[in-house]
matplotlib code that plots the C-alpha trace (Angstrom):
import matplotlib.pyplot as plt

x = [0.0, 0.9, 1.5, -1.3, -3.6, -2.1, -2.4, -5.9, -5.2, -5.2, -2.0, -0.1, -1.8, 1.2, 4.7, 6.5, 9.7, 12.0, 15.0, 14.5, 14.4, 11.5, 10.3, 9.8, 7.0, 3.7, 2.8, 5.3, 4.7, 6.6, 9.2, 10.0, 11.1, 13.5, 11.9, 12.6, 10.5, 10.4, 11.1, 9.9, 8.3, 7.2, 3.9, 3.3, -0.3, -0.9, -4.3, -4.8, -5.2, -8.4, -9.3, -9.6, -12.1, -16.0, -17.7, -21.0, -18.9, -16.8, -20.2, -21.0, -18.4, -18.3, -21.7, -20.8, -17.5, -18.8, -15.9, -13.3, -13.4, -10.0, -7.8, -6.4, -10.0, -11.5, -8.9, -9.2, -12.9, -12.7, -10.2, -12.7, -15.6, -13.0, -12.2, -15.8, -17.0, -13.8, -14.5, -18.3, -19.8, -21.6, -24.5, -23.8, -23.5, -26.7, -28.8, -27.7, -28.1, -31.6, -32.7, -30.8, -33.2, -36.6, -36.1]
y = [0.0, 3.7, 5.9, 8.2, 5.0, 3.4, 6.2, 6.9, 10.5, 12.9, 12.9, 16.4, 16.5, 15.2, 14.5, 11.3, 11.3, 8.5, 9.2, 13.1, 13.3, 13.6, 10.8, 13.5, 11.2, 10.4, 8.2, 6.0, 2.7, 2.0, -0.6, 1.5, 4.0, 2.5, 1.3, -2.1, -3.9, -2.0, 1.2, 4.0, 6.9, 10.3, 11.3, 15.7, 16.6, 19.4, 20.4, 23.1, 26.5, 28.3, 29.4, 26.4, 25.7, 25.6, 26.3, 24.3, 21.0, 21.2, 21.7, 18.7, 16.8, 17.0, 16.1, 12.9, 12.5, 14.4, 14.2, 12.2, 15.2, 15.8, 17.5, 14.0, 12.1, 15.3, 14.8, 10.7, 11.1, 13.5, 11.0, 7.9, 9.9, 10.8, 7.3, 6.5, 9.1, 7.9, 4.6, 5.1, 3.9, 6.3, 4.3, 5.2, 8.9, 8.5, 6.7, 9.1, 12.0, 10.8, 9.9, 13.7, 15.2, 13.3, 15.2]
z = [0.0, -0.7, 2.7, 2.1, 1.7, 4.8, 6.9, 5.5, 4.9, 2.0, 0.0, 1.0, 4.6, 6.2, 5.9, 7.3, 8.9, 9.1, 11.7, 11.3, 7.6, 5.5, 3.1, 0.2, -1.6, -0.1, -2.8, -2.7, -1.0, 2.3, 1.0, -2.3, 0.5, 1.9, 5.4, 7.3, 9.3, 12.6, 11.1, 13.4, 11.6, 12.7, 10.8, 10.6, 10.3, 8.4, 9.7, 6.7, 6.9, 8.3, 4.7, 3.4, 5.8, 5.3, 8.3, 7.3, 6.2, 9.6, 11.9, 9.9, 10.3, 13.9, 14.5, 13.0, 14.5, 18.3, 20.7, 18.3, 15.9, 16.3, 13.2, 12.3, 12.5, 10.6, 8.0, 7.7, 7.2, 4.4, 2.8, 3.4, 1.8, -1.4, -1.5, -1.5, -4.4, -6.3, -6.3, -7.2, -10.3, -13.0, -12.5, -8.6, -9.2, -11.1, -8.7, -6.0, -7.7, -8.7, -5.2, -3.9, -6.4, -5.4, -1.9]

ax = plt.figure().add_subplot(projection="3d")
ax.plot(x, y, z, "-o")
ax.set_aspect("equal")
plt.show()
């Protein structure tokens, strides 16, 4: 598995550290990077900036997530919905956006 994928987080929300020095590819998957087996690795969260932010998504979001909806769990559920839409048929898109518009 990639990093991003294995850390269930969007690619370029974090950096990865391996003995102080960054692993300059998220992408790449953890043995192309050079890691053994009991490699320790420091994982930076970049939370975003407050810009980026849409107030109405984020009260969402922690409704669903109530007191876990920390930075990191905020940023792992956005990445599990992505992977969700992106792995969603057009016949998906279509039922949903059939049954969005029957509301």
């Amino acid at each position: 598995m990639k990093i991003a994928d294995t850390m269930l987080l969007p690619r370029g929300s974090f950096k990865v550290l391996n003995a102080g020095k960054p692993l300059h590819d998220d992408d790449l998957q953890l043995v192309a990077a050079g890691l053994k087996e009991g490699a320790k690795l420091t994982i930076v969260i970049n939370t975003g900036d407050a810009a980026d932010s849409n107030p109405e998504l984020e009260a969402r979001l922690n409704a669903i997530l109530g007191e876990s909806a920390t930075p990191l769990n905020m940023l792992r559920l956005r990445q599990s919905i992505q992977n969700y839409v992106d792995f969603m048929s057009l016949d998906d898109l279509e039922r949903y956006a059939k049954k969005k518009g029957e509301r």
